[in-house]
C-alpha positions as CSV (number, residue, x, y, z in Angstrom):
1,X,-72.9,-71.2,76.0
2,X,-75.1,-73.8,78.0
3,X,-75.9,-75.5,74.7
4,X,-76.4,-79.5,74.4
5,X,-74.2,-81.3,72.4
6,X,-74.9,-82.5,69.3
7,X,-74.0,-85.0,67.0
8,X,-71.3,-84.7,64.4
9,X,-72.3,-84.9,61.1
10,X,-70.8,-84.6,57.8
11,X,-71.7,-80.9,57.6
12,X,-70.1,-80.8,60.9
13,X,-67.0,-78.1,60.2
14,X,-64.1,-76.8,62.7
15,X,-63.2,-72.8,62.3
16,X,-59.9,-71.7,63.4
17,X,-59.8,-68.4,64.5
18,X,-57.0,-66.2,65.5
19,X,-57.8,-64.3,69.0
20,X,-55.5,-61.7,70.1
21,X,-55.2,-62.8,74.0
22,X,-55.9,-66.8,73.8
23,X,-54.3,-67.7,70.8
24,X,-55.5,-70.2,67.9
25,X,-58.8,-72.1,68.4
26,X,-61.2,-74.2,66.9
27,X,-64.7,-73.8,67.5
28,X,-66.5,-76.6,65.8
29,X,-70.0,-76.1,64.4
30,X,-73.2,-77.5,62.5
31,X,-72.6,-76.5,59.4
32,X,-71.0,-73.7,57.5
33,X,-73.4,-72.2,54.6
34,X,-71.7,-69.2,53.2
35,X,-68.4,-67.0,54.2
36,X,-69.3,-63.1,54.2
37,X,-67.5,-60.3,54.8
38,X,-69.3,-57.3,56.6
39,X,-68.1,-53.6,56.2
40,X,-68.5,-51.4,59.4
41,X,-72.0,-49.8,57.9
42,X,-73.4,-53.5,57.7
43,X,-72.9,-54.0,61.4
44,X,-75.2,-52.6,64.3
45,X,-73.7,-53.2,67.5
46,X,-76.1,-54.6,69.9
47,X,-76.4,-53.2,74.5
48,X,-77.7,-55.4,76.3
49,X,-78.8,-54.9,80.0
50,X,-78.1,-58.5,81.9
51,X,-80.1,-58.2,84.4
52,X,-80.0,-62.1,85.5
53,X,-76.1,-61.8,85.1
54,X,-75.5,-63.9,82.5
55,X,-73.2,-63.4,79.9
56,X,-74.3,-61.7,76.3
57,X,-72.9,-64.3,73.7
58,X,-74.1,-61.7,71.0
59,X,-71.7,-58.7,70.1
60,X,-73.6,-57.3,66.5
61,X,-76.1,-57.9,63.8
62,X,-74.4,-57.6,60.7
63,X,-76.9,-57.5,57.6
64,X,-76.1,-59.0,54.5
65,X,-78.2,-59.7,50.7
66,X,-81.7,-58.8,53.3
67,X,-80.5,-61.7,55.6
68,X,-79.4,-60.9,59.2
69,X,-76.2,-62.6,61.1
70,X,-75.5,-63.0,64.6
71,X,-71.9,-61.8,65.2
72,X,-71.1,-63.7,68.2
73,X,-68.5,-62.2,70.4
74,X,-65.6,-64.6,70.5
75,X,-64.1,-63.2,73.9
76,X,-66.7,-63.9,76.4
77,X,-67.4,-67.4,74.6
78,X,-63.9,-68.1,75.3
79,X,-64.0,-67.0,79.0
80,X,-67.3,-68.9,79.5
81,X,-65.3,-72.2,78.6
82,X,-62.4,-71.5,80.8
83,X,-64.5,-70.3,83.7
């Protein structure tokens, strides 16, 4: 994602997720505040037009409790990495 890296932490955390094509991975980030789970009418999908081609990290914005979430598409993150 062209991000820096940044120090591990003790709020550090490592999600495994389950991807259809690639498999198990871990994805290791900041912190983890709060696990949610988003029904379809709490989601808005997001378009974007790249017009500098580069990639859209962003799939949705799911809404939850009057907070919003970036839904982050796990695909194209993926791809980025193995580019």
């Amino acid at each position: 994602m062209g991000l820096a890296a940044e120090e591990v932490t003790k709020a550090t955390r490592i999600i495994i997720l389950k991807l259809e094509q690639e498999g198990n991975i871990g994805v290791m980030v900041d912190e983890v505040k709060e696990v949610v789970t988003l029904s379809s009418d709490q989601i808005e999908k997001v378009s974007y037009e790249s017009k500098d081609g580069r990639q859209n990290f962003i799939n949705g914005i799911g809404k939850h409790n009057g907070e919003l979430i970036s839904l982050l598409d796990l695909g194209t993150i993926t791809l980025e990495e193995n580019a």
